[in-house]
C-alpha positions as CSV (number, residue, x, y, z in Angstrom):
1,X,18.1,48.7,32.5
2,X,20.9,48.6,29.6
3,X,22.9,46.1,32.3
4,X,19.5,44.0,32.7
5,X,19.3,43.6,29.0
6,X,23.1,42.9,28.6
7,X,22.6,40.2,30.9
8,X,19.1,38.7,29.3
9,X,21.7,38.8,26.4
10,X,24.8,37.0,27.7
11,X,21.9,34.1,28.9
12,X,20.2,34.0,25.5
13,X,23.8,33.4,24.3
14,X,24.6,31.0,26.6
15,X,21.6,28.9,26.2
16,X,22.2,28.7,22.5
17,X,25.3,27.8,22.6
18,X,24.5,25.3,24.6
19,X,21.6,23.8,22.9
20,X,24.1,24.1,19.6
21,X,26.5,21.8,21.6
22,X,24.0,19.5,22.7
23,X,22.9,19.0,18.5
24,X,26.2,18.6,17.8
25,X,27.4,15.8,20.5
26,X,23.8,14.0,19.5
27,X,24.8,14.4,16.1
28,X,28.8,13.2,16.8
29,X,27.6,10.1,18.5
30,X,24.7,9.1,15.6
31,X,27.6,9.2,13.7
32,X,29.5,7.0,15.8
33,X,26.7,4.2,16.6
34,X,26.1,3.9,12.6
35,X,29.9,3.8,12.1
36,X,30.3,0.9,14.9
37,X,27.2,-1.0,13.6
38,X,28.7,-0.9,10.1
39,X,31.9,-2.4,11.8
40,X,29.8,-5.3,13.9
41,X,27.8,-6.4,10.5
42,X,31.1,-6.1,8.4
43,X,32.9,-8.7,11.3
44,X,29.7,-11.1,10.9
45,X,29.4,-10.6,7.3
46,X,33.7,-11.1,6.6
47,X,33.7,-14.3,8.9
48,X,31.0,-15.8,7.0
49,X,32.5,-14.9,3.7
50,X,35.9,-16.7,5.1
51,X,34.0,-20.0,6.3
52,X,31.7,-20.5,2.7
53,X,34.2,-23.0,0.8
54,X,32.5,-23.5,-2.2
55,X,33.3,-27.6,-1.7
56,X,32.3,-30.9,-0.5
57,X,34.0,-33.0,1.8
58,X,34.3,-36.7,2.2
59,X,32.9,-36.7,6.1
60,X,34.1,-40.3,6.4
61,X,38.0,-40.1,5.1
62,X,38.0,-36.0,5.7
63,X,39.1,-35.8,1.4
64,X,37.6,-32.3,-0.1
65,X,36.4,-32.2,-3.7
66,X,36.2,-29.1,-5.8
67,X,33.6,-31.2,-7.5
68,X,31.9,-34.3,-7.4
69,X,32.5,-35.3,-11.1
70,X,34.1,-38.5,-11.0
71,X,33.4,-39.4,-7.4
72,X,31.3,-42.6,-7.1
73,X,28.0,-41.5,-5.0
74,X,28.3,-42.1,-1.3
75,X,26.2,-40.4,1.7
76,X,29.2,-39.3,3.2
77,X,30.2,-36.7,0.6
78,X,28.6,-33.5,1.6
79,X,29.0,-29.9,1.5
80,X,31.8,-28.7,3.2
81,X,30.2,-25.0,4.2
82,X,26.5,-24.8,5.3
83,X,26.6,-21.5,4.0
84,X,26.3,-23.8,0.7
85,X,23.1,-25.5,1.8
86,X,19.9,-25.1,0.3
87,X,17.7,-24.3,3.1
88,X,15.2,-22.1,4.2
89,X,17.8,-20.6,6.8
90,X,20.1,-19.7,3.8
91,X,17.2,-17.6,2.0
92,X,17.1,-15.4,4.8
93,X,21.1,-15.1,5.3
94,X,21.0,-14.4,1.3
95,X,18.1,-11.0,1.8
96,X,20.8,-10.1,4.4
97,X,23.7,-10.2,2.6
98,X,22.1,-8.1,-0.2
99,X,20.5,-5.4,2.3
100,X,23.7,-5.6,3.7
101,X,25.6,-4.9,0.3
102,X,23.4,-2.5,-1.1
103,X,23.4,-0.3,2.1
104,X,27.7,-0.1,2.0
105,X,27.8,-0.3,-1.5
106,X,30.2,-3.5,-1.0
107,X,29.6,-5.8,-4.1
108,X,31.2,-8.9,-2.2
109,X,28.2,-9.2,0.0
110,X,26.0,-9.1,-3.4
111,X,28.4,-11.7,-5.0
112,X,28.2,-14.1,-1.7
113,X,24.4,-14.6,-3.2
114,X,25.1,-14.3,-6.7
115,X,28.0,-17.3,-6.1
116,X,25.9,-19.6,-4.0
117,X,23.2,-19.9,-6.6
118,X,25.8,-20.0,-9.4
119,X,27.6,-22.9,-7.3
120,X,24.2,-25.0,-6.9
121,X,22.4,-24.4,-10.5
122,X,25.9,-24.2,-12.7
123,X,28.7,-26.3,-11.8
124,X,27.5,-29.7,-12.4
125,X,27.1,-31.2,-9.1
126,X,23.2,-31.4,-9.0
127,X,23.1,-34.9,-10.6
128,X,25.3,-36.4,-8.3
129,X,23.0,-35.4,-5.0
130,X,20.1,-36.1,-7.2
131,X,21.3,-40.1,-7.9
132,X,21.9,-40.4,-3.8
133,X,18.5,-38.9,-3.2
134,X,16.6,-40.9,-5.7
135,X,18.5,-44.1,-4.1
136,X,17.4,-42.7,-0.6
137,X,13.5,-41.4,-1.5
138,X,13.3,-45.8,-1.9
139,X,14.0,-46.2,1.8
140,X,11.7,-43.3,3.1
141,X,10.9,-39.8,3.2
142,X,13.6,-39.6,6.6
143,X,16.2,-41.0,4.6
144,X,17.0,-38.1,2.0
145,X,17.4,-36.1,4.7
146,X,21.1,-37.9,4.6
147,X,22.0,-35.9,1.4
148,X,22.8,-32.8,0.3
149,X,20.5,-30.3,-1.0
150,X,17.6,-32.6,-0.1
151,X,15.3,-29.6,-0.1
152,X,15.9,-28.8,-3.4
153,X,14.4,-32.3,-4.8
154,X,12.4,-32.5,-2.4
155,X,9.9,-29.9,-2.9
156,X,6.8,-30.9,-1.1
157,X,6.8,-27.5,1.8
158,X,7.4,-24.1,2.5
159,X,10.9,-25.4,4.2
160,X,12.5,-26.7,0.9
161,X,11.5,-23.7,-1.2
162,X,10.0,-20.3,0.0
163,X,12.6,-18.5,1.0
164,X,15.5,-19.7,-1.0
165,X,13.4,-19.4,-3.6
166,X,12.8,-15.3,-2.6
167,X,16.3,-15.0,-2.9
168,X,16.6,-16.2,-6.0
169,X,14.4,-13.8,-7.4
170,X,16.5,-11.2,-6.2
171,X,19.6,-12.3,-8.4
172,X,17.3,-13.7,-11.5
173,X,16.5,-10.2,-11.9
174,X,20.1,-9.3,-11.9
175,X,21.4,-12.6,-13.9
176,X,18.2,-13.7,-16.0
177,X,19.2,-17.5,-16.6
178,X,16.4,-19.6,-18.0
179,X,17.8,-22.6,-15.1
180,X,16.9,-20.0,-12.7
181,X,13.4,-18.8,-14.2
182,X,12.5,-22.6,-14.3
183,X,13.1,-22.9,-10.4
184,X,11.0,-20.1,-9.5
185,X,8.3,-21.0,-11.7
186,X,8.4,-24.7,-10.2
187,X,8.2,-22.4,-6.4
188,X,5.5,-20.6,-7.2
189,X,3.5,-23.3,-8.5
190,X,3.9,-25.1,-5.4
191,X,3.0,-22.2,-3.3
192,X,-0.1,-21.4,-4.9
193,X,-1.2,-24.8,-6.3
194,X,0.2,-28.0,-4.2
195,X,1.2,-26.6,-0.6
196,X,-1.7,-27.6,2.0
197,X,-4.4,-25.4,2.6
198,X,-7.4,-25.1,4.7
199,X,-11.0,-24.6,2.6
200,X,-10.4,-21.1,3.3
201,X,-7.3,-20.9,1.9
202,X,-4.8,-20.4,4.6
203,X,-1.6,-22.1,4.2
204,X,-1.4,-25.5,6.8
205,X,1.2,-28.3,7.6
206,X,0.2,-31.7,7.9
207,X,2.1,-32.0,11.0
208,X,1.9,-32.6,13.9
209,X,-1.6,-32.7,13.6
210,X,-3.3,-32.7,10.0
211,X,-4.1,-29.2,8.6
212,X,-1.8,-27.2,11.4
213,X,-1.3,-23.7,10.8
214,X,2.7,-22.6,11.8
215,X,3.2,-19.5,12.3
216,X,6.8,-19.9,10.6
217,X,5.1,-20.3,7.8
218,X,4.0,-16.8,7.0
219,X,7.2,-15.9,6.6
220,X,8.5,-19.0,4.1
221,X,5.4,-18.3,2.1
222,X,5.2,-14.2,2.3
223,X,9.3,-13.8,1.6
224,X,8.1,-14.7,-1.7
225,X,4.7,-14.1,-2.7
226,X,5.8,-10.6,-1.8
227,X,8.7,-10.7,-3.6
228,X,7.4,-12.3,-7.0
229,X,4.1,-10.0,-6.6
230,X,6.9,-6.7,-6.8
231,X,8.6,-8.6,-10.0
232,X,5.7,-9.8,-11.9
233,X,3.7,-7.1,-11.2
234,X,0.4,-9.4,-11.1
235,X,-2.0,-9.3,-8.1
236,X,-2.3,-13.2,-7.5
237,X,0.5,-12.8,-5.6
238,X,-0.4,-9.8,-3.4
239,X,-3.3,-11.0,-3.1
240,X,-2.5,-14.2,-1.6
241,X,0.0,-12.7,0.6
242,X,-2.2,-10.2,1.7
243,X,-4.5,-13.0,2.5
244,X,-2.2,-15.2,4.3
245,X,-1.7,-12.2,6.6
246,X,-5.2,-11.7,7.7
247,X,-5.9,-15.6,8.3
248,X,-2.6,-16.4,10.3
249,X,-3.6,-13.3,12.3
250,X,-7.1,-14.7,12.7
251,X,-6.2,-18.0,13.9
252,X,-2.7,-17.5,16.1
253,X,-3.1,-13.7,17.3
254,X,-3.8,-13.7,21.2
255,X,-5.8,-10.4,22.0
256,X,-5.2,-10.3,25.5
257,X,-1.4,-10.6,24.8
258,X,-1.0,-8.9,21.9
259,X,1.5,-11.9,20.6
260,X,0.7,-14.5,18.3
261,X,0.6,-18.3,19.5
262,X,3.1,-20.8,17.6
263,X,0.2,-23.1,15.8
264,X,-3.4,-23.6,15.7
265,X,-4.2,-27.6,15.2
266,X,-7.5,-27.1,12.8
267,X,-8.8,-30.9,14.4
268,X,-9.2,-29.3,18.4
269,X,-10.3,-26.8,16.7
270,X,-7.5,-25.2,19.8
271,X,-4.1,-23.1,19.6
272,X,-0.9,-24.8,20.9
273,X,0.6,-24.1,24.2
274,X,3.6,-21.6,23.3
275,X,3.7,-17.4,22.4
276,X,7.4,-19.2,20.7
277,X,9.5,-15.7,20.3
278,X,10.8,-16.8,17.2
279,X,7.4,-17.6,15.4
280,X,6.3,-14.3,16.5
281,X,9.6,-12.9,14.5
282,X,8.6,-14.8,11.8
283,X,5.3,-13.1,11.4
284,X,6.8,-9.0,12.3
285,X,9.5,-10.0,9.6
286,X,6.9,-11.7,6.7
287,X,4.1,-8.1,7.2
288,X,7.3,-5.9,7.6
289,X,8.6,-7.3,3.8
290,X,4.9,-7.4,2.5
291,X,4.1,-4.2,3.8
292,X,7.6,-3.0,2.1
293,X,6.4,-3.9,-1.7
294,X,2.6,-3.1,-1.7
295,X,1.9,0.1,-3.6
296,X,0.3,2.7,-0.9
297,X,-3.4,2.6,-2.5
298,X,-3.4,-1.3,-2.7
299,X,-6.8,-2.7,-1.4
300,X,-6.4,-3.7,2.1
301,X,-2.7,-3.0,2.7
302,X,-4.1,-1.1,5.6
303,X,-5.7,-4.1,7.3
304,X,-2.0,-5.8,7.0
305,X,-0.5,-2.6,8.1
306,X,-3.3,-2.1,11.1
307,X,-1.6,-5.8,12.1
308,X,2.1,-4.6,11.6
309,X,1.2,-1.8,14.1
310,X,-0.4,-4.0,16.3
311,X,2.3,-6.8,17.0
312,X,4.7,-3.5,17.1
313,X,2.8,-2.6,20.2
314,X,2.6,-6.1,21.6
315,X,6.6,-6.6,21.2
316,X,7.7,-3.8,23.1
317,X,5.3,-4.4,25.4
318,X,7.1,-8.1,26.5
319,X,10.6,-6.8,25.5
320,X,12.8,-7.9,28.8
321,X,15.3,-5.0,30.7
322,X,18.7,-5.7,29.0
323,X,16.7,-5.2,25.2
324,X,16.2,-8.9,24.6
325,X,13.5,-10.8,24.0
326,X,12.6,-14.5,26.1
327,X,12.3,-17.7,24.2
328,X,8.7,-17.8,25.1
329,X,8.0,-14.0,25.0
330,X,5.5,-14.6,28.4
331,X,7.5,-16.4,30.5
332,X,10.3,-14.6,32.2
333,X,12.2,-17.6,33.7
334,X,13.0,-18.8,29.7
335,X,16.0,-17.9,28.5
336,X,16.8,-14.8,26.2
337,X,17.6,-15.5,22.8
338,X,18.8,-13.5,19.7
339,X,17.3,-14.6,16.2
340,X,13.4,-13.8,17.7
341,X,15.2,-10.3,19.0
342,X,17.5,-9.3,15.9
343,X,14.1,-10.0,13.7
344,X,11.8,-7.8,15.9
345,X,14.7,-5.2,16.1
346,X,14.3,-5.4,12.9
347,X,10.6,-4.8,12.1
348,X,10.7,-1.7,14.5
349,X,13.2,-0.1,13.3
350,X,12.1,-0.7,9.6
351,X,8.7,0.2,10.8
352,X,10.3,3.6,12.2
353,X,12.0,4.1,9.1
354,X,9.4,4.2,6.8
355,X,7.1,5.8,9.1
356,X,4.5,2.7,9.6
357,X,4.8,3.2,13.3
358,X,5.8,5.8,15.7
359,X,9.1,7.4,15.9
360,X,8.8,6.3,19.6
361,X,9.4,2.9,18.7
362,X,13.0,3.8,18.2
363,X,13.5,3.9,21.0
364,X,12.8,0.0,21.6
365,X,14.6,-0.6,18.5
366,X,17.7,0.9,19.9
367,X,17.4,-1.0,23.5
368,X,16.6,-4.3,21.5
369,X,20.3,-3.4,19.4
370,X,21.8,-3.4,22.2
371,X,20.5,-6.1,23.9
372,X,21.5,-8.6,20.2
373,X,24.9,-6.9,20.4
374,X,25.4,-8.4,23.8
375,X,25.5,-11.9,22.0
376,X,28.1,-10.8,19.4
377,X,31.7,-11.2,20.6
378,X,34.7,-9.2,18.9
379,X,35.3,-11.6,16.1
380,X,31.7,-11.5,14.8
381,X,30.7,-14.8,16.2
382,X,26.5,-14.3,16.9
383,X,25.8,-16.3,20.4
384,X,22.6,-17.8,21.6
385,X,20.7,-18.7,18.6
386,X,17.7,-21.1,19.3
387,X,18.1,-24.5,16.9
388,X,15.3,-25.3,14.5
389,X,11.9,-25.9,16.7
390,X,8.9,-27.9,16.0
391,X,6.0,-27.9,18.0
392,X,5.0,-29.6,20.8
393,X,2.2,-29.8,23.7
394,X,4.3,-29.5,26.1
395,X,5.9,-25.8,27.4
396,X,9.0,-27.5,28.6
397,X,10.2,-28.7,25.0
398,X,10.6,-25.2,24.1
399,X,12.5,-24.3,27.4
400,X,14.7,-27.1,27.1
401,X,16.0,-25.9,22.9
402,X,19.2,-25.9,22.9
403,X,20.9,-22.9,21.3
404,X,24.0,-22.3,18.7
405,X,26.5,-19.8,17.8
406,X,26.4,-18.9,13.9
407,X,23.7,-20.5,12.1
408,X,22.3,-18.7,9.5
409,X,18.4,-18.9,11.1
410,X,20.4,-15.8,13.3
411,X,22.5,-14.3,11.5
412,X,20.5,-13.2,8.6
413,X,18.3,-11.4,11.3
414,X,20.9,-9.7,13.3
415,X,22.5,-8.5,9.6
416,X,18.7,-7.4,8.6
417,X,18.3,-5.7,12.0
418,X,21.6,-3.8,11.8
419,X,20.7,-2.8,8.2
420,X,17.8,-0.9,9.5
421,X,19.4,0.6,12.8
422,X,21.9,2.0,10.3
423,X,19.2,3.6,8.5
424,X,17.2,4.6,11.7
425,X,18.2,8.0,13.3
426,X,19.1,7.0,17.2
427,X,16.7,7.8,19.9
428,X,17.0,10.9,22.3
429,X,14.2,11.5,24.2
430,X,13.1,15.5,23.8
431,X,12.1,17.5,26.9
432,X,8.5,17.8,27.1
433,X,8.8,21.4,26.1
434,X,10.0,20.4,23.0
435,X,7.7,18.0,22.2
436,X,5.1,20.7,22.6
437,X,6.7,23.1,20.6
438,X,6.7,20.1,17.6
439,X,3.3,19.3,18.0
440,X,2.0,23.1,17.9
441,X,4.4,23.4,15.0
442,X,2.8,20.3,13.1
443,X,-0.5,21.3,13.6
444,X,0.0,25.1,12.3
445,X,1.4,23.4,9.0
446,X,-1.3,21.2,8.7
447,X,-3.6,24.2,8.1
């Protein structure tokens, strides 16, 4: 008997240690994925730091400028860095660079903002661009697209101002100049007064068709609704955010699918031909940052959540074998591309995080991490990137997009997307025993 028990003992022992062991070497290599992810964003983040120049360039005799005072105007003098642009693209690399600064507590990230806006609003080059554009707004709208910050005089969509503008907000309430109050002011009048709408309020492109709704364009209006709704504290802006949500989801969201189309053209009264990857990233990326500001109790942030959880589900239900995501998300002869996968890698692993969806979900987080790191090489170069994409009728224009290395369109996601699997504690999947034991255990504490 006394043996039997020994024994019983010695196994009880064993087993312990064993499942002490196990925590530990889960525990070893969390610490080890966060510690390598910190080392892939650090790569991306340092090479983009190197390559921002903080000059123009003459592209026709290859002269560089510190500044453009003095220089008679000419279209050839540009920016040197497009990491100096003002772009939509460059909003989204700026909420990366941020996340990515606040989360190491490594100020040059913050500064990489904080400097671009400071180089734009304060060193006196604005006039110079704003003499060429003038000169170029006389031949036609196509023509400005020659100079240098066009976007920034230009001011007639989402494009030229939404995101960019989000940023800004971000370092205004940091560094409160009155030149940068002005701009935002000027953005949200726009957004809420001049950009197209439909009768019912949802936010449409006159092109291709007159009064198209883009998906893309949940996110270039959200980034900042949301954002200004947080720093103002008034409910216009949630509001309309909120509202922008449930309208784009009404006209793009394909049931049967469980993705959203690319565009809805109001005068067919039809959708357009493509589930694009990228538009759908768009969308996970603008409810993900809305969803982040609203207070808990706020009317109807559970409708925009309830559509959060929904795409979530749709996502991981097309994501491919190696983690990635296709170009169009339901056709698995196009190519896999990383921008649409680092921003849904994103969403999930936010959405994980702060407990929106189900800790399940990191597990397609994880496999979608993977899957962008495949298209990162050792010097922090991100691969594969789909180029700007308008819409067409036609499937075959969005198989034939070319794709890039380093433009900001991916790399702000891949940054944002690594921010969160930092934050996200790395999947193991629990024997079902386990799992039982959890569940039993939740439900006694629940009464």
């Amino acid at each position: 008997m006394k043996r039997r028990k020994f024994r019983y003992i010695n196994i009880f022992v064993i087993l312990f240690g064993l499942l002490l062991f196990s925590q530990t070497l889960a525990q070893t290599e969390e610490l080890e994925y966060r510690k390598s992810t910190k080392t892939i964003l650090k790569k991306i983040a340092d090479r983009i730091l190197s390559e921002t120049s903080y000059q123009f360039i003459d592209t026709e005799t290859g002269e560089k400028y510190k500044s453009t005072k003095g220089l008679k105007p000419k279209l050839t003098v540009k920016i040197e860095s497009k990491y100096n642009d003002w772009h939509y693209t460059n909003g989204v690399l700026n909420f990366a660079m941020n996340e990515l600064g606040n989360l190491l507590e490594e100020k040059k990230y913050n500064d990489f903002v904080d400097n671009n806006f400071d180089f734009v609003f304060n060193h006196g080059d604005l006039d110079y661009f704003k003499k060429l554009y003038d000169e170029q707004k006389k031949i036609d709208w196509f023509s400005v697209r020659q100079v240098t910050w066009h976007m920034f005089y230009r001011m007639i969509r989402l494009d030229d101002c939404g995101t960019i503008g989000a940023s800004l907000i971000d370092v205004y309430k940091k560094n409160p100049q009155e030149n940068y109050k002005n701009y935002i002011d000027l953005v949200s009048n726009h957004i809420l007064k001049t950009e197209p709408r439909l009768e019912d309020g949802t936010i449409s492109r006159y092109w291709p068709h007159e009064n198209t709704i883009w998906a893309d364009d949940l996110f270039m209006s959200v980034a900042f609704l949301a954002r200004m709704g947080k720093f103002t504290g008034e409910s216009k802006y949630f509001d309309d955010a909120i509202n922008q949500v449930k309208l784009f989801h009404k006209y793009l969201w394909n049931n049967e699918k469980e993705i959203f189309y690319h565009c809805y053209h109001t005068d067919t009264e039809q959708n357009g031909v493509a589930h694009w990857a990228r538009a759908n990233g768009w969308m996970f990326m603008a409810e993900a940052d809305l969803l982040d500001v609203l207070p808990e109790n706020y009317p109807e942030r559970d409708k925009v959540l309830e559509i959060f959880q929904d795409q979530a589900e749709g996502i991981a239900r097309w994501q491919s074998e190696n983690g990635l995501w296709h170009q169009l998300l339901d056709k698995n002869d196009s190519y896999l591309e990383t921008s649409a996968s680092a921003m849904f890698v994103f969403g999930l692993a936010k959405g994980v995080n702060r407990g929106w969806i189900n800790q399940d979900y990191s597990y397609v987080a994880d496999t979608g991490w993977e899957g962008v790191l495949s298209n990162i090489d050792d010097n922090g170069n991100v691969h594969k990137i789909c180029v700007g994409t308008g819409i067409m009728p036609a499937l075959s224009f969005y198989y034939k997009r070319p794709v890039e290395s380093n433009i900001p369109m991916g790399e702000g996601p891949v940054i944002r997307a690594g921010v969160e699997i930092i934050k996200m504690k790395k999947y193991h999947e629990l024997p079902a025993r386990a799992k039982y034991d959890r569940i039993i255990n939740e439900a006694k504490e629940k009464k």
